[in-house]
PDB file of N, CA, C and O in Angstrom:
ATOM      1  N   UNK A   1       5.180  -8.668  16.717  1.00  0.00           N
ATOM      2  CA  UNK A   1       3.965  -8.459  15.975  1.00  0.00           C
ATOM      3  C   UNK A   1       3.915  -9.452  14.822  1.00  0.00           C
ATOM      4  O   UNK A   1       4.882  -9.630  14.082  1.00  0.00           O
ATOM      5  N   UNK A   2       2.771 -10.084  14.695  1.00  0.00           N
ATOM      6  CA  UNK A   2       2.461 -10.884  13.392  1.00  0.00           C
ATOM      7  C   UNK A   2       2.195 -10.399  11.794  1.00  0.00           C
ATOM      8  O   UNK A   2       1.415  -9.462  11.627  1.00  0.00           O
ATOM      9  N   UNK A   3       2.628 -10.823  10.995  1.00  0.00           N
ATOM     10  CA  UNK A   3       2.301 -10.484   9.840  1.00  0.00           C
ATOM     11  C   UNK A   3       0.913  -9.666   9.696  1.00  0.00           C
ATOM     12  O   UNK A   3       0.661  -8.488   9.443  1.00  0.00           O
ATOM     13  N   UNK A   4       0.133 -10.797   9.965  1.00  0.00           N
ATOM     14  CA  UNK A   4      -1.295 -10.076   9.965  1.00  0.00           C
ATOM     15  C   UNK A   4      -1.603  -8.923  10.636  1.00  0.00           C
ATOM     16  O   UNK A   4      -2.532  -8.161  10.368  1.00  0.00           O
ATOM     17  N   UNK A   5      -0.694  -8.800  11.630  1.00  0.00           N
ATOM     18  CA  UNK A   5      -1.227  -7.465  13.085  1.00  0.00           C
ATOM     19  C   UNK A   5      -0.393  -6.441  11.891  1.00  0.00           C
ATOM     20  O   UNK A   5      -0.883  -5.376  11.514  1.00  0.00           O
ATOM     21  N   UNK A   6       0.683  -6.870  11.484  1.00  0.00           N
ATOM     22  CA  UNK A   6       1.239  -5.667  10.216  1.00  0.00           C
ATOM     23  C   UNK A   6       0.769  -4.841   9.048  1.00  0.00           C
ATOM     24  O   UNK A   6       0.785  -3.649   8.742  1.00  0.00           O
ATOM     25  N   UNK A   7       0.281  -6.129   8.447  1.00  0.00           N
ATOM     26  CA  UNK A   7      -0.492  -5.601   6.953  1.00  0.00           C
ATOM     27  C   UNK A   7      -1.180  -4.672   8.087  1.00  0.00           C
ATOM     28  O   UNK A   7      -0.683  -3.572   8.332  1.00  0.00           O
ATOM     29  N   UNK A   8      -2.592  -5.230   8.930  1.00  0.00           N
ATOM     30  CA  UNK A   8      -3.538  -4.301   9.009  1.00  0.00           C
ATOM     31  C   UNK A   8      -3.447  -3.272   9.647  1.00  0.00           C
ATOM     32  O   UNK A   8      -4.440  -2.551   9.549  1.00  0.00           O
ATOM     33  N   UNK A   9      -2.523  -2.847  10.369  1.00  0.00           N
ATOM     34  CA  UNK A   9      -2.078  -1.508  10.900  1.00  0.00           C
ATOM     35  C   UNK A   9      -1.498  -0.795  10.042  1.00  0.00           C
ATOM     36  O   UNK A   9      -1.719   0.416  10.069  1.00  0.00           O
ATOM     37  N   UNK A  10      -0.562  -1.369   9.007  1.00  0.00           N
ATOM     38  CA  UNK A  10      -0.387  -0.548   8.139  1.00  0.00           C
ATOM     39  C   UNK A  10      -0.964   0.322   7.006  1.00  0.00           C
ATOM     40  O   UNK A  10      -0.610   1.465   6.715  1.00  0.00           O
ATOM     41  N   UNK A  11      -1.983  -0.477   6.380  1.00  0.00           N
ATOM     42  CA  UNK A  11      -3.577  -0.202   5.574  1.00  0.00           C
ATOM     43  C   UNK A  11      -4.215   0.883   6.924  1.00  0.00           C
ATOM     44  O   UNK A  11      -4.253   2.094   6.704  1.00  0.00           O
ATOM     45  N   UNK A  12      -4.617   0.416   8.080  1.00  0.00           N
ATOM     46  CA  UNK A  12      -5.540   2.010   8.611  1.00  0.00           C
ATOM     47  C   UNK A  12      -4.443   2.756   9.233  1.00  0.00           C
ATOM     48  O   UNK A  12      -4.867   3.657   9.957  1.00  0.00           O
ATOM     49  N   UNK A  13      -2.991   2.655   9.172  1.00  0.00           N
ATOM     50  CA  UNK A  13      -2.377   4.016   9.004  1.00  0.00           C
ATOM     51  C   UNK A  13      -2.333   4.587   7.984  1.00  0.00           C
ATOM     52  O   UNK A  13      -2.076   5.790   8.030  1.00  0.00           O
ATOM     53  N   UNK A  14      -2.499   4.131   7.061  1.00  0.00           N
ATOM     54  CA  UNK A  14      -1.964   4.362   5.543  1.00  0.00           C
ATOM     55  C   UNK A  14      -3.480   5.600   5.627  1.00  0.00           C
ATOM     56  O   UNK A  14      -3.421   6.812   5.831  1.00  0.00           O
ATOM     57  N   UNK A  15      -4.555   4.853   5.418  1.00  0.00           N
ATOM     58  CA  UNK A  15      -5.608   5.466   4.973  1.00  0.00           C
ATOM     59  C   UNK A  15      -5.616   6.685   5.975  1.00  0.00           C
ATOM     60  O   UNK A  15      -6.026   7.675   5.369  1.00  0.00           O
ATOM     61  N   UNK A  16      -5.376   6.910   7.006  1.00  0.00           N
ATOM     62  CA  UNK A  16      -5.829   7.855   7.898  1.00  0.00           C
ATOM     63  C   UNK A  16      -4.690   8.964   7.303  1.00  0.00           C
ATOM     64  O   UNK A  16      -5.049  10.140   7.364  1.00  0.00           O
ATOM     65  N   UNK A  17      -3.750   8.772   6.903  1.00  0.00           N
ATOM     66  CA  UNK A  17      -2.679   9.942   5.862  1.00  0.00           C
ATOM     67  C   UNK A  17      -3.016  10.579   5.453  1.00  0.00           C
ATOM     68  O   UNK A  17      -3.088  11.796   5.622  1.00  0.00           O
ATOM     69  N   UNK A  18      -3.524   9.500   4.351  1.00  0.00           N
ATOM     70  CA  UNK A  18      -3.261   9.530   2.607  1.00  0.00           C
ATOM     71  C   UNK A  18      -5.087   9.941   2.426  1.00  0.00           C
ATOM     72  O   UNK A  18      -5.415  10.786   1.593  1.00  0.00           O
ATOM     73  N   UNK A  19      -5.989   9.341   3.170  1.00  0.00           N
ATOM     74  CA  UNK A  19      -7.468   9.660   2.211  1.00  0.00           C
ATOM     75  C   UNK A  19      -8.020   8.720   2.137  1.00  0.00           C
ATOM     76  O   UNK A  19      -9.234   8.526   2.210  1.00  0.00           O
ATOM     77  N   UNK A  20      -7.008   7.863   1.949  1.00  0.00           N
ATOM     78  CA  UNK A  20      -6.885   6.902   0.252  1.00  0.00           C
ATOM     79  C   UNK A  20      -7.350   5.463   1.538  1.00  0.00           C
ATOM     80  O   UNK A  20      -6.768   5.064   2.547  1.00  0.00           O
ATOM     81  N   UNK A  21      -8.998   4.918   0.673  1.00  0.00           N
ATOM     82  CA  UNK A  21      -8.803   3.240   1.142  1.00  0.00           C
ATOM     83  C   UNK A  21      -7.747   2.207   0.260  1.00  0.00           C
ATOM     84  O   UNK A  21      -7.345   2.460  -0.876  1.00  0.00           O
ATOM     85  N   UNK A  22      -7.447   1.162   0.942  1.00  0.00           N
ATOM     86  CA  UNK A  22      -6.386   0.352   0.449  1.00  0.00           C
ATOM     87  C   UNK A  22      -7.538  -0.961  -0.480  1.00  0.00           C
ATOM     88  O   UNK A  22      -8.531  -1.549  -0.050  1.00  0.00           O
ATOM     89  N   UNK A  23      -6.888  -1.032  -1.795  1.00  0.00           N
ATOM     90  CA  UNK A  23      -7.506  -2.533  -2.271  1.00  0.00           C
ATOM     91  C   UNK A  23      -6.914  -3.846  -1.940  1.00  0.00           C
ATOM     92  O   UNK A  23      -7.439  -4.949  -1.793  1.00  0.00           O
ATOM     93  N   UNK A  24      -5.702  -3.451  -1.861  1.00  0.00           N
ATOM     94  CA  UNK A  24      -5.162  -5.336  -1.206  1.00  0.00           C
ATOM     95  C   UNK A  24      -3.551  -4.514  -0.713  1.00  0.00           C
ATOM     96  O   UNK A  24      -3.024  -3.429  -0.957  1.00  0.00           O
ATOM     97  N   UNK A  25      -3.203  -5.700   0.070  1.00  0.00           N
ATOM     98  CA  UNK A  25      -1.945  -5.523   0.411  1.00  0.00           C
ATOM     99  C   UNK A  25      -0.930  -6.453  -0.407  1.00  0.00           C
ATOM    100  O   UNK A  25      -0.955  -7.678  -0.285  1.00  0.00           O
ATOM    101  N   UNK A  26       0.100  -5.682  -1.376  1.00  0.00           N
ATOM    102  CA  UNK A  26       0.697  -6.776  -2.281  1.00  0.00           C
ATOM    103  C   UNK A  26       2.009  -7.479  -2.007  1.00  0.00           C
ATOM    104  O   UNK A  26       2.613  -8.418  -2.527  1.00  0.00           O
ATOM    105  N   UNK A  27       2.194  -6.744  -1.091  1.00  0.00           N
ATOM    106  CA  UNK A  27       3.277  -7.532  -0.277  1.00  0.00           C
ATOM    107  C   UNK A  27       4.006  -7.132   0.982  1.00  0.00           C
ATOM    108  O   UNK A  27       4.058  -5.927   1.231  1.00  0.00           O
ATOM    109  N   UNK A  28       4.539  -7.934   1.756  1.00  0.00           N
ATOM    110  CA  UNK A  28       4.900  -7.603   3.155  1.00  0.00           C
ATOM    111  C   UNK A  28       6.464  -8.417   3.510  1.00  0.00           C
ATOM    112  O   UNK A  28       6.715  -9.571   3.165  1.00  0.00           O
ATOM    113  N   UNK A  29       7.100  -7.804   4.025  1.00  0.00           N
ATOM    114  CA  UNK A  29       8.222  -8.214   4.468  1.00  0.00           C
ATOM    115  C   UNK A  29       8.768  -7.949   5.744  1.00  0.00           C
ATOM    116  O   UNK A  29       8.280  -6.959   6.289  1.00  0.00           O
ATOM    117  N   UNK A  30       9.582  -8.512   6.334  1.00  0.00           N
ATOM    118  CA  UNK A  30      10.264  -8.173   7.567  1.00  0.00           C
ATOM    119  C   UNK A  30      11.516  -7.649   7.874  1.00  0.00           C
ATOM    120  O   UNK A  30      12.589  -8.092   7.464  1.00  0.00           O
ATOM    121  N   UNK A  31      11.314  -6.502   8.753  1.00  0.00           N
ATOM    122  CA  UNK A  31      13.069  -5.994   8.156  1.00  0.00           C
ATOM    123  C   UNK A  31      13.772  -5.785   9.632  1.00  0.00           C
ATOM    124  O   UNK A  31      13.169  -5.952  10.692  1.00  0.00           O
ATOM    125  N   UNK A  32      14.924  -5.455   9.536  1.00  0.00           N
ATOM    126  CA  UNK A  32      15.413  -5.183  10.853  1.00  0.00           C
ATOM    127  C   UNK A  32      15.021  -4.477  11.936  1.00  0.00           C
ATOM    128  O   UNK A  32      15.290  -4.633  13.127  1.00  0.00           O
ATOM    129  N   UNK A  33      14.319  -3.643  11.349  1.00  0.00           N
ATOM    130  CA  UNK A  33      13.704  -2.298  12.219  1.00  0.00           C
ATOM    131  C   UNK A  33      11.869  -2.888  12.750  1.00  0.00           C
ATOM    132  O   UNK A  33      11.254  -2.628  13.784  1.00  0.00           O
ATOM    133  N   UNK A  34      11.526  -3.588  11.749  1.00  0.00           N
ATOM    134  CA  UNK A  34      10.309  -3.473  11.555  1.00  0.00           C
ATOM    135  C   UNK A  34       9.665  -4.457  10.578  1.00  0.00           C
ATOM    136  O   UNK A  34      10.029  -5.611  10.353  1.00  0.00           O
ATOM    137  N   UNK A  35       8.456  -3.670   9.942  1.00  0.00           N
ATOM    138  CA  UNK A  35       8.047  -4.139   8.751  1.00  0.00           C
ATOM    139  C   UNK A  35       7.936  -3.631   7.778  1.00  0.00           C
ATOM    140  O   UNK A  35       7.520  -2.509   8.069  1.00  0.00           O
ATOM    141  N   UNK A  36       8.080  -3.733   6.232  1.00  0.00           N
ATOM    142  CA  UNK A  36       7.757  -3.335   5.205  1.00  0.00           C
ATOM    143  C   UNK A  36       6.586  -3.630   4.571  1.00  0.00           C
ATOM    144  O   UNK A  36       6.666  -4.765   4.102  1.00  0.00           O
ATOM    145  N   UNK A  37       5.109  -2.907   4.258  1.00  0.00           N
ATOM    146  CA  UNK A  37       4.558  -3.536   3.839  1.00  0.00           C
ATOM    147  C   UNK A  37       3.687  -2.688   2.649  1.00  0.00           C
ATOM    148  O   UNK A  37       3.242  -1.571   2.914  1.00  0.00           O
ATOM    149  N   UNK A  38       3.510  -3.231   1.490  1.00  0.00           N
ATOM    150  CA  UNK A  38       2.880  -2.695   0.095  1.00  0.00           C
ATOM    151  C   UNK A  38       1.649  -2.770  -0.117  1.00  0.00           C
ATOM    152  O   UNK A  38       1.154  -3.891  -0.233  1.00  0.00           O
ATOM    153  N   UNK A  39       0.887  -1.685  -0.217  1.00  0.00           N
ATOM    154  CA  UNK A  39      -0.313  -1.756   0.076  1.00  0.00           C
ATOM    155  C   UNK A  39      -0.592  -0.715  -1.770  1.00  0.00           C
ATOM    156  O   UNK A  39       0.033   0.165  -2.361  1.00  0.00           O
ATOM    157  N   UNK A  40      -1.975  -1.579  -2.055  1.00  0.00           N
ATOM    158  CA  UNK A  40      -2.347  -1.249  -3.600  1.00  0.00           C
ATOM    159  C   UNK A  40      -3.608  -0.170  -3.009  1.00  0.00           C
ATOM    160  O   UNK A  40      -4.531  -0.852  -2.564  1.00  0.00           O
ATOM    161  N   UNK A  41      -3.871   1.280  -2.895  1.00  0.00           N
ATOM    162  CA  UNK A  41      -4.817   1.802  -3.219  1.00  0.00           C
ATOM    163  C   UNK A  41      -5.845   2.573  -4.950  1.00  0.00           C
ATOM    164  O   UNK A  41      -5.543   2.486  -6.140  1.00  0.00           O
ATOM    165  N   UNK A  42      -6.578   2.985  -4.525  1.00  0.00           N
ATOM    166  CA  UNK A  42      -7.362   3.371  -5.838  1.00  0.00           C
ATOM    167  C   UNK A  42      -7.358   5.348  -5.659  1.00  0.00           C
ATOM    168  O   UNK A  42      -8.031   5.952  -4.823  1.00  0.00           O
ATOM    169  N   UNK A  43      -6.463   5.970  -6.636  1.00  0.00           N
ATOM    170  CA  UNK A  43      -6.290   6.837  -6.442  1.00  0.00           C
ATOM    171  C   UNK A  43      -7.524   7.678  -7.469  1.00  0.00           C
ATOM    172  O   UNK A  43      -8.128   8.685  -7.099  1.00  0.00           O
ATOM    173  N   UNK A  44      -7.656   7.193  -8.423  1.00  0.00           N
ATOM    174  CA  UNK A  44      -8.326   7.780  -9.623  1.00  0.00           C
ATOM    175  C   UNK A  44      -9.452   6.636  -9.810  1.00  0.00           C
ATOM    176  O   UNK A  44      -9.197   5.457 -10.058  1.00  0.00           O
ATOM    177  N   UNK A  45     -10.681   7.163  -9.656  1.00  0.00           N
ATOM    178  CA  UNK A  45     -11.616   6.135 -10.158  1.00  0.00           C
ATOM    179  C   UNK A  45     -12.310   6.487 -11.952  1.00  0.00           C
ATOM    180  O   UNK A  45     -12.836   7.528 -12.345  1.00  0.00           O
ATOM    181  N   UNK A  46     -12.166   5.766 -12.387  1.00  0.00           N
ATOM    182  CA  UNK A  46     -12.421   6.355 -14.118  1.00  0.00           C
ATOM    183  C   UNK A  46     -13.940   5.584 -14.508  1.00  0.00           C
ATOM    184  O   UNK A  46     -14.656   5.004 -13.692  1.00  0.00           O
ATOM    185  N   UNK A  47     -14.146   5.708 -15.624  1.00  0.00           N
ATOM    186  CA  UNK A  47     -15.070   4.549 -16.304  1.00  0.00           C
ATOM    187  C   UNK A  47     -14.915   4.911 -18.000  1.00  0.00           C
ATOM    188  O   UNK A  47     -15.081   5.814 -18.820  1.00  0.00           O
ATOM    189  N   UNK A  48     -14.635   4.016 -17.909  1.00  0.00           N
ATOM    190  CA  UNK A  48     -14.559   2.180 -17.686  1.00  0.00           C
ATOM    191  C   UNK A  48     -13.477   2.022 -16.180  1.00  0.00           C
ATOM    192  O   UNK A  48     -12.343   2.502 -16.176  1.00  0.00           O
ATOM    193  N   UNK A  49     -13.972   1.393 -15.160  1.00  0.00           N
ATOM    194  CA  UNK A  49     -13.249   0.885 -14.190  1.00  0.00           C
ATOM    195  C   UNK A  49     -11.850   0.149 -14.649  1.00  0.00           C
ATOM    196  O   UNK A  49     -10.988   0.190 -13.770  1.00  0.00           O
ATOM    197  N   UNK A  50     -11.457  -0.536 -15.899  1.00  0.00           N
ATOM    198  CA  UNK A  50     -10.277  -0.664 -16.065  1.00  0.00           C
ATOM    199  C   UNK A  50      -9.421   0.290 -16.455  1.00  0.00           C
ATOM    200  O   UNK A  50      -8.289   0.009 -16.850  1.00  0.00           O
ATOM    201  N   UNK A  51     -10.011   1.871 -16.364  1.00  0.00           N
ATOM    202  CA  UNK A  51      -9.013   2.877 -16.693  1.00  0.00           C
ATOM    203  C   UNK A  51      -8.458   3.267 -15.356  1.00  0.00           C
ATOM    204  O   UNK A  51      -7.335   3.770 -15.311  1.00  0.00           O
ATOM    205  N   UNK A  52      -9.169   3.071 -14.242  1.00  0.00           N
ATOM    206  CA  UNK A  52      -9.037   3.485 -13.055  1.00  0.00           C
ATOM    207  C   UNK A  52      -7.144   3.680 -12.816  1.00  0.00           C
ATOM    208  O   UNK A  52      -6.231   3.231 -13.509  1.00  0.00           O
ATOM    209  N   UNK A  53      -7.105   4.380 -11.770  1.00  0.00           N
ATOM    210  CA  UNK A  53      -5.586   4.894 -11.602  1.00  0.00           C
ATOM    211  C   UNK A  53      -5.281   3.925 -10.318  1.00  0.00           C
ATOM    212  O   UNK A  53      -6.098   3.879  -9.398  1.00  0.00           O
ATOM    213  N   UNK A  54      -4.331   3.317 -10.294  1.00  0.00           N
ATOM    214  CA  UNK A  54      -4.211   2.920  -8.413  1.00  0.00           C
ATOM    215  C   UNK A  54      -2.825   3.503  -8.446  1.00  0.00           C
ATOM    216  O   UNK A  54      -2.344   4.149  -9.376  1.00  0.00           O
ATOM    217  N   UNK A  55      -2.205   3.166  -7.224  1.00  0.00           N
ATOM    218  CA  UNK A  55      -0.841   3.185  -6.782  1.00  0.00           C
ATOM    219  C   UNK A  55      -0.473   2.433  -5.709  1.00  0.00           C
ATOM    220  O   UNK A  55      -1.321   2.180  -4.854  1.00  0.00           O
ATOM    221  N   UNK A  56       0.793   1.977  -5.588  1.00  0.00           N
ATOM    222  CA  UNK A  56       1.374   1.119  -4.543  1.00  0.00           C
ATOM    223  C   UNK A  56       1.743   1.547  -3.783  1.00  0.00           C
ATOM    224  O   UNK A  56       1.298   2.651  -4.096  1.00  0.00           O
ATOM    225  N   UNK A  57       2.429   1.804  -2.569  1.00  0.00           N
ATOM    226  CA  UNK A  57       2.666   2.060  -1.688  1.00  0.00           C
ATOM    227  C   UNK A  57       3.338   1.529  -0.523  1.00  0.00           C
ATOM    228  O   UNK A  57       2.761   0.871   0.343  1.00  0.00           O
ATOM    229  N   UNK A  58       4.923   1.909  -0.513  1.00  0.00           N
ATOM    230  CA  UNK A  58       5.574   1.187   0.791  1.00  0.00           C
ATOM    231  C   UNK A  58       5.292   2.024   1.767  1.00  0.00           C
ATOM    232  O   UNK A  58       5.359   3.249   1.666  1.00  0.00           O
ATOM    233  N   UNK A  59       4.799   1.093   3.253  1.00  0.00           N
ATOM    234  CA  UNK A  59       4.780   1.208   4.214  1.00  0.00           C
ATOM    235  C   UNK A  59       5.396   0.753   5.499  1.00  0.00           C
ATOM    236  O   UNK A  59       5.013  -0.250   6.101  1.00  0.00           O
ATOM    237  N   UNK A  60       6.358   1.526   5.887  1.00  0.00           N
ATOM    238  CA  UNK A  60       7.097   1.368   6.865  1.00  0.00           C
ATOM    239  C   UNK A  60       6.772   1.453   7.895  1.00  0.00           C
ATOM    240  O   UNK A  60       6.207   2.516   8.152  1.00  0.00           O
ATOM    241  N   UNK A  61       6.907   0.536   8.946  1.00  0.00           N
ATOM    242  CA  UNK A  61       6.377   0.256  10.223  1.00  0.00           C
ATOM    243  C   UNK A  61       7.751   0.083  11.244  1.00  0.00           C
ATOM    244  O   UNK A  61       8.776  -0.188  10.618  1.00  0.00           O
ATOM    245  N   UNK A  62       7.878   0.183  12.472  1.00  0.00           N
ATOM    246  CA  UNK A  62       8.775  -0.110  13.619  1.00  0.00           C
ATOM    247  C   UNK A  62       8.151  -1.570  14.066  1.00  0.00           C
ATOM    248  O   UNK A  62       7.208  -2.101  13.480  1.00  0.00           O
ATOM    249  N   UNK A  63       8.936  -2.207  15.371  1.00  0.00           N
ATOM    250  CA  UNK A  63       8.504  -3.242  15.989  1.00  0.00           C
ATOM    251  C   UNK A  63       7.306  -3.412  16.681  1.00  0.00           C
ATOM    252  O   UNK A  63       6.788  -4.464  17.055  1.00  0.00           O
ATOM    253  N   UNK A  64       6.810  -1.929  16.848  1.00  0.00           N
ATOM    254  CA  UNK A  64       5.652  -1.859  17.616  1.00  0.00           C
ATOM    255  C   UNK A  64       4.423  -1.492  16.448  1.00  0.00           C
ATOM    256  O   UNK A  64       3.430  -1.038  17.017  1.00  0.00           O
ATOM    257  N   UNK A  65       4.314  -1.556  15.410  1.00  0.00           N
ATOM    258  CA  UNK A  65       3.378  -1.258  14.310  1.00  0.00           C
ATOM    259  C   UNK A  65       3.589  -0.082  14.353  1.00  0.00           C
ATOM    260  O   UNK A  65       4.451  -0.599  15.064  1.00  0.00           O
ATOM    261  N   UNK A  66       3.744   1.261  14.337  1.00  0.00           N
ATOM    262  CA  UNK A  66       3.661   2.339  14.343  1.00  0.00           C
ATOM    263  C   UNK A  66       4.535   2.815  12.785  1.00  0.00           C
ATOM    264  O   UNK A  66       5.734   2.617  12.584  1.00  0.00           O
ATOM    265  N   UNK A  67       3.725   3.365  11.977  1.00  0.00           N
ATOM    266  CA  UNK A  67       3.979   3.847  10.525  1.00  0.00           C
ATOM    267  C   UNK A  67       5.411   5.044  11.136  1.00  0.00           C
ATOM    268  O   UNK A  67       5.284   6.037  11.853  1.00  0.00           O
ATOM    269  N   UNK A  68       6.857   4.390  10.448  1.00  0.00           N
ATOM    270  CA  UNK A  68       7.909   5.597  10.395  1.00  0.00           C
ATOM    271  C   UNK A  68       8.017   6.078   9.308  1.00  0.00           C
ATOM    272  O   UNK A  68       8.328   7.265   9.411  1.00  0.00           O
ATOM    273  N   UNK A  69       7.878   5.634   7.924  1.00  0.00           N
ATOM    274  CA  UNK A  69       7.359   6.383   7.049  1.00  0.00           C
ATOM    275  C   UNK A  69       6.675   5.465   5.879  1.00  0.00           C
ATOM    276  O   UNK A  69       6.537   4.242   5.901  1.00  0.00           O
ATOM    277  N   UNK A  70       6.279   6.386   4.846  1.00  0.00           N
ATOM    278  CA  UNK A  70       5.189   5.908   3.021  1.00  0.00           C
ATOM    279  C   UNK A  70       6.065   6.614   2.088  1.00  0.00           C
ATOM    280  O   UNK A  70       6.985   7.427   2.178  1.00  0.00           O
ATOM    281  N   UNK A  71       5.475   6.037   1.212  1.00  0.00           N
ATOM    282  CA  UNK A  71       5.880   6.626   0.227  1.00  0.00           C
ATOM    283  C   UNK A  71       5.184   5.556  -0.655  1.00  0.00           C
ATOM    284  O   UNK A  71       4.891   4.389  -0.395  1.00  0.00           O
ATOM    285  N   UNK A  72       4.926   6.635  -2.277  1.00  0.00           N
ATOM    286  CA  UNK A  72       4.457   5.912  -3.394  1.00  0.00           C
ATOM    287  C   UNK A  72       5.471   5.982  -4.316  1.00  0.00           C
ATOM    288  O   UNK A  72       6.113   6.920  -4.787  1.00  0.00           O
ATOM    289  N   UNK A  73       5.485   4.124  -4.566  1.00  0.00           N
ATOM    290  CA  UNK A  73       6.546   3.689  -5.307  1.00  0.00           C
ATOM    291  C   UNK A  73       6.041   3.471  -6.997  1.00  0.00           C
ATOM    292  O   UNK A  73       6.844   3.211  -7.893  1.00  0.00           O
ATOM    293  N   UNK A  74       5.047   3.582  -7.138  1.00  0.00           N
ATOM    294  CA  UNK A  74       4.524   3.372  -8.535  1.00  0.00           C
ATOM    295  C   UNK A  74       2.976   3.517  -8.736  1.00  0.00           C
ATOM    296  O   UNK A  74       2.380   3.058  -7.762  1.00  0.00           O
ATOM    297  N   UNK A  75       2.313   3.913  -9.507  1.00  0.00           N
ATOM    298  CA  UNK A  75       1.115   4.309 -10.179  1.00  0.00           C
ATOM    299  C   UNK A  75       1.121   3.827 -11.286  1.00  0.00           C
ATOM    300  O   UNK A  75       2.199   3.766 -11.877  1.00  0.00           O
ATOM    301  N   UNK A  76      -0.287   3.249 -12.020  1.00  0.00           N
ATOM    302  CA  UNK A  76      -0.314   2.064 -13.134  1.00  0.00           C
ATOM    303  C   UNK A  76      -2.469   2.418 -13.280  1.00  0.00           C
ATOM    304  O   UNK A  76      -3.352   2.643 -12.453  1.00  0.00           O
ATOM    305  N   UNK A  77      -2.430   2.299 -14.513  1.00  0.00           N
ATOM    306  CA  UNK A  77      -4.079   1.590 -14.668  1.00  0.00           C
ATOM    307  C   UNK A  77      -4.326   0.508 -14.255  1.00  0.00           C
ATOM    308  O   UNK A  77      -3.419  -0.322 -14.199  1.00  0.00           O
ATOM    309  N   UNK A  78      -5.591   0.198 -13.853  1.00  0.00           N
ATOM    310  CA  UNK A  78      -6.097  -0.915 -13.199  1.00  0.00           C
ATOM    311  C   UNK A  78      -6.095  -1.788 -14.489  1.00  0.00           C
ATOM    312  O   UNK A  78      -5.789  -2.960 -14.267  1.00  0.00           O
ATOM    313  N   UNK A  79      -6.359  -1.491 -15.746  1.00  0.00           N
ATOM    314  CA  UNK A  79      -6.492  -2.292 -17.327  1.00  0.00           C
ATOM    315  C   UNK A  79      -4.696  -2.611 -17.674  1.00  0.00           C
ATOM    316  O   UNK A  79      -4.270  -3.116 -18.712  1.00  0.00           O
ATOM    317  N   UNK A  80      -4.029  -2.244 -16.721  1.00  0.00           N
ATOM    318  CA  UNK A  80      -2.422  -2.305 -18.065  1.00  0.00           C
ATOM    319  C   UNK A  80      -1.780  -3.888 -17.418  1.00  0.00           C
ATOM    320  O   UNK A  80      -1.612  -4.495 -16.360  1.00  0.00           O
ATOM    321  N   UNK A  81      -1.631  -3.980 -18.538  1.00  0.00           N
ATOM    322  CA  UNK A  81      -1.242  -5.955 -18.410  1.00  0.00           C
ATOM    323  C   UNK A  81       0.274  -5.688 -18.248  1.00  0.00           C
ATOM    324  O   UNK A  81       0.506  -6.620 -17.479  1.00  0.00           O
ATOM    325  N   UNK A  82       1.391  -5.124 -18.410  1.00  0.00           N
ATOM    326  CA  UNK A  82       2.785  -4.719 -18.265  1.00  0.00           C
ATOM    327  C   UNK A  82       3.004  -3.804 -17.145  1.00  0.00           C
ATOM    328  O   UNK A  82       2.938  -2.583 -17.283  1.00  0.00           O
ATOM    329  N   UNK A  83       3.391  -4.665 -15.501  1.00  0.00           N
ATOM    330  CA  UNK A  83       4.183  -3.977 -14.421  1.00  0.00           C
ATOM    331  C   UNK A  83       5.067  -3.110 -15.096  1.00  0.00           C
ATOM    332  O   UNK A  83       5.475  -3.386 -16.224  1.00  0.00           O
ATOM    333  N   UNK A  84       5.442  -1.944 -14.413  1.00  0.00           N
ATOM    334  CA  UNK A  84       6.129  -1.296 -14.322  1.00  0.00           C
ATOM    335  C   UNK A  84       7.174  -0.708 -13.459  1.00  0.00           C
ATOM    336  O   UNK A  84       6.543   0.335 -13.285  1.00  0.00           O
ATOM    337  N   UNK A  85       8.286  -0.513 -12.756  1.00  0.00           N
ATOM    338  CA  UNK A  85       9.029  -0.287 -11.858  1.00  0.00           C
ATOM    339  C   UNK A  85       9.416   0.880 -11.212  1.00  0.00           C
ATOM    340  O   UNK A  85      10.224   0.833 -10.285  1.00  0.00           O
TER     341      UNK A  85
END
């Protein structure tokens, strides 16, 4: 499977979970099993839109795209200039 066939299976597994649409995918990697891939959704919409809530999200995939598991690795305002871990 290609990077690209990854991110995007992983984003409409993700969403079909979680609720949750994805805003970007922030990063992707390749792992022994599979793929790893980090996907930024919008959990809290606020206003002012830079209060908004998102969260990240690893997504674990097998060789065949199929989500083995998620999990949320961090939550942040869409306004905060300092990542957090």
């Amino acid at each position: 499977m290609k990077a690209t066939e990854a991110a995007a299976r992983a984003v409409e597994q993700l969403a079909m979970l979680s609720g949750r649409v994805a805003e970007a995918v922030t990063g992707l990697e390749k792992t022994d099993d599979g793929w790893r891939v980090r996907v930024e959704v919008l959990e809290l919409e606020r206003i002012p839109h830079s209060t908004d809530v998102l969260a990240e999200y690893a997504v674990d995939l097998d060789e065949e795209g199929d989500l083995t598991s998620y999990r949320r690795v961090r939550r942040y305002t869409r306004g905060s200039s300092k990542e957090e871990d």
